[in-house]
N, C-alpha and C positions, 0 to 999 in steps of 0.2 A: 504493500500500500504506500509506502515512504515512496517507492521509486517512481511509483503513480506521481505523487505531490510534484516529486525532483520534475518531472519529465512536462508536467503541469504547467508549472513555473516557468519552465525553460523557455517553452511555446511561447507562454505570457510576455516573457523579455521579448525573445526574437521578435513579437511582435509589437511590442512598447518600441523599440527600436526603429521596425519601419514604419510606424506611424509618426514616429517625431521626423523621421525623412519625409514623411510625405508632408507634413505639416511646413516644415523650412520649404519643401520645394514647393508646394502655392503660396508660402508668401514671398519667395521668389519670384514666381512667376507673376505677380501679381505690380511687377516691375515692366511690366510688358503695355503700359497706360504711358511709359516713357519710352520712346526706342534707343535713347541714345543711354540709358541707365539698366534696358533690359540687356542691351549687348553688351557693355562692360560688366554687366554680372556675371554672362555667360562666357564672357573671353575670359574671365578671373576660374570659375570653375572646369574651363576646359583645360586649364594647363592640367600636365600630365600625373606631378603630384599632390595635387588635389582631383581630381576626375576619379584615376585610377584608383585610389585608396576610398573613397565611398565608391564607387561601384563593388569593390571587392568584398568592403561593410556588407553593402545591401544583398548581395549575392549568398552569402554567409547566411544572414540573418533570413532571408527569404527562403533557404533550404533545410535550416534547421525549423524553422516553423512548420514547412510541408514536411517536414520528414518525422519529426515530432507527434503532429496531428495525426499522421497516418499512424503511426504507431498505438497513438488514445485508442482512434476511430477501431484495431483489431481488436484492442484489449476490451475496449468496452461491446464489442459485439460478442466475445465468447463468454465475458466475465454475464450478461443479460441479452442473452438470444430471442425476446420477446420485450419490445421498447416498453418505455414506464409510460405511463398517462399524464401528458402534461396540461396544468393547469396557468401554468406563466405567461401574460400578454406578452411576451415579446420572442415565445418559444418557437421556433422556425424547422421544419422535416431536415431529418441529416441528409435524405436523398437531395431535396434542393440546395442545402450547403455543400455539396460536392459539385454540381452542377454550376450552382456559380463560382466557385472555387477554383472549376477546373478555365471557366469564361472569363474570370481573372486573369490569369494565368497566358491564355491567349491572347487576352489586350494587353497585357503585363511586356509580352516579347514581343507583338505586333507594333505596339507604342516604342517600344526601346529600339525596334529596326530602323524605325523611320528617325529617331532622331540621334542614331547612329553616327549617321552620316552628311548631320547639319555641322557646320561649321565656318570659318573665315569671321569676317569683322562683321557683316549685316543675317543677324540671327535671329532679330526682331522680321523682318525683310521674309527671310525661310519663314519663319511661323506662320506668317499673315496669308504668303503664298500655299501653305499646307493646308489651312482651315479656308479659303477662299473656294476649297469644292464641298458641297454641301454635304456628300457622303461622308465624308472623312471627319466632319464635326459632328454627325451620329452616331458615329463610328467612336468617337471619343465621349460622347454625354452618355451614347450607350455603357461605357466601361466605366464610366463616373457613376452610373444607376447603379453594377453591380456592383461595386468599390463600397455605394452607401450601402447596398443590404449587407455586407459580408461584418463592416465593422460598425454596423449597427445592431449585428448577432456578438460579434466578438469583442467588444469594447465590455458591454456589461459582464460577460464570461470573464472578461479578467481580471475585473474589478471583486466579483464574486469568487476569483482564484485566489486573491488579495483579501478576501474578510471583509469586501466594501458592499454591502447588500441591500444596501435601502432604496426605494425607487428615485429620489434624490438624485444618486450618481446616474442613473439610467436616464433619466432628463437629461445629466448636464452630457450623457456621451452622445447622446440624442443631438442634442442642440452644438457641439465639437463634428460631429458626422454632415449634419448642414451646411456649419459655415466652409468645413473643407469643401466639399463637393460644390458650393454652390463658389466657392475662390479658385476651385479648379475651372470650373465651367468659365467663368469670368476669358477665359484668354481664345476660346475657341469662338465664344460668341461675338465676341468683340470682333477678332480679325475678320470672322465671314461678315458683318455688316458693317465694315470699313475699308472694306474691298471695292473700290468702284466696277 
C-alpha cells in the first residue's frame, strides 16, 4: 500500500510540474499582444541552453506521469475488477480519461511538430501565419477543450492525493483550469482575426 502512496505522489509531482510549464508558457505566450516582446521572449528561450534543458524537464516529467498512471490504472483494475459506485460531481469514466488522455497526447506531438520548426527573428510573424487557417485554430481550441477536461479531472485528484478535500480547492482548480485554457486560446484567436 506505501508503494501505492510512493507511486501516487510521484504522478502528482510529475504532474504539479507540467502544469506550472504550462502555466509560465501562457503567460508567455500571452506576450504575443506585442510582436516585438513576443519575439525577444522566444529568441531568449530558443537558445540552446535554455530550450534544451526544459524540453528534456518536460519530456521526463510527461513520461513519468504516463508511465506512473499506467501502472495505478493495472493495479487498481486487479486490486477491484468490478468499478465502485460513484457519487462525486466531478467523477468522470476511466474509459473517457484514456481517450482523452490518449487525444492529449496526439495534440501534445502534433503541436510540438509544428512549432519545431518555427524559428529566426519574426516568430510573432510564424504564429499569426499558422493560426490564419481556420482549421489549424480548431485544431488547437480543440486540444485546449481536452487539456481542460483532463486537468479539470486531475487537479482535484491531487489535491485529494495531498489531504486537500474540501470542495473549496475544487473551485479554485476549477477556476486555475479556465483562466489557463481561456490564456491559451487568447493567441490563436487573436492571430486568425488579425489576419487581413
Amino acid at each position: 500500500m506505501a508503494l501505492l502512496q510512493i507511486k501516487k505522489r510521484l504522478m502528482a509531482l510529475a504532474g504539479m510540474v507540467l502544469t506550472i510549464y504550462l502555466v509560465i508558457h501562457m503567460l508567455v505566450n500571452l506576450s504575443f499582444v506585442d510582436p516585438a516582446t513576443f519575439n525577444q521572449v522566444y529568441a531568449l528561450y530558443n537558445q540552446p541552453l535554455i530550450r534544451w534543458p526544459v524540453w528534456i524537464v518536460m519530456v521526463i516529467a510527461l513520461a513519468l506521469h504516463v508511465w506512473v498512471a499506467v501502472q495505478i490504472r493495472r493495479h487498481n483494475r486487479k486490486a477491484r475488477p468490478i468499478a465502485y459506485y460513484h457519487r462525486q460531481h466531478h467523477w468522470i469514466p476511466s474509459w473517457l480519461v484514456s481517450i482523452v488522455i490518449s487525444l492529449i497526447l496526439a495534440f501534445m506531438i502534433y503541436h510540438l511538430a509544428q512549432m519545431w520548426f518555427f524559428g529566426g527573428a519574426d516568430i510573432h510573424g510564424q504564429t499569426r501565419k499558422l493560426f490564419a487557417e481556420g482549421h489549424q485554430v480548431l485544431i488547437y481550441l480543440a486540444g485546449l477543450g481536452l487539456m481542460a477536461l483532463h486537468l479539470g479531472h486531475a487537479l482535484p485528484n491531487v489535491l485529494q492525493t495531498l489531504g486537500k478535500t474540501s470542495k473549496q480547492y475544487l473551485y479554485l482548480c476549477l477556476l486555475l483550469v479556465a483562466l489557463l485554457i481561456g490564456g491559451f486560446a487568447v493567441v490563436p484567436i487573436m492571430a486568425f482575426w488579425s489576419t487581413p
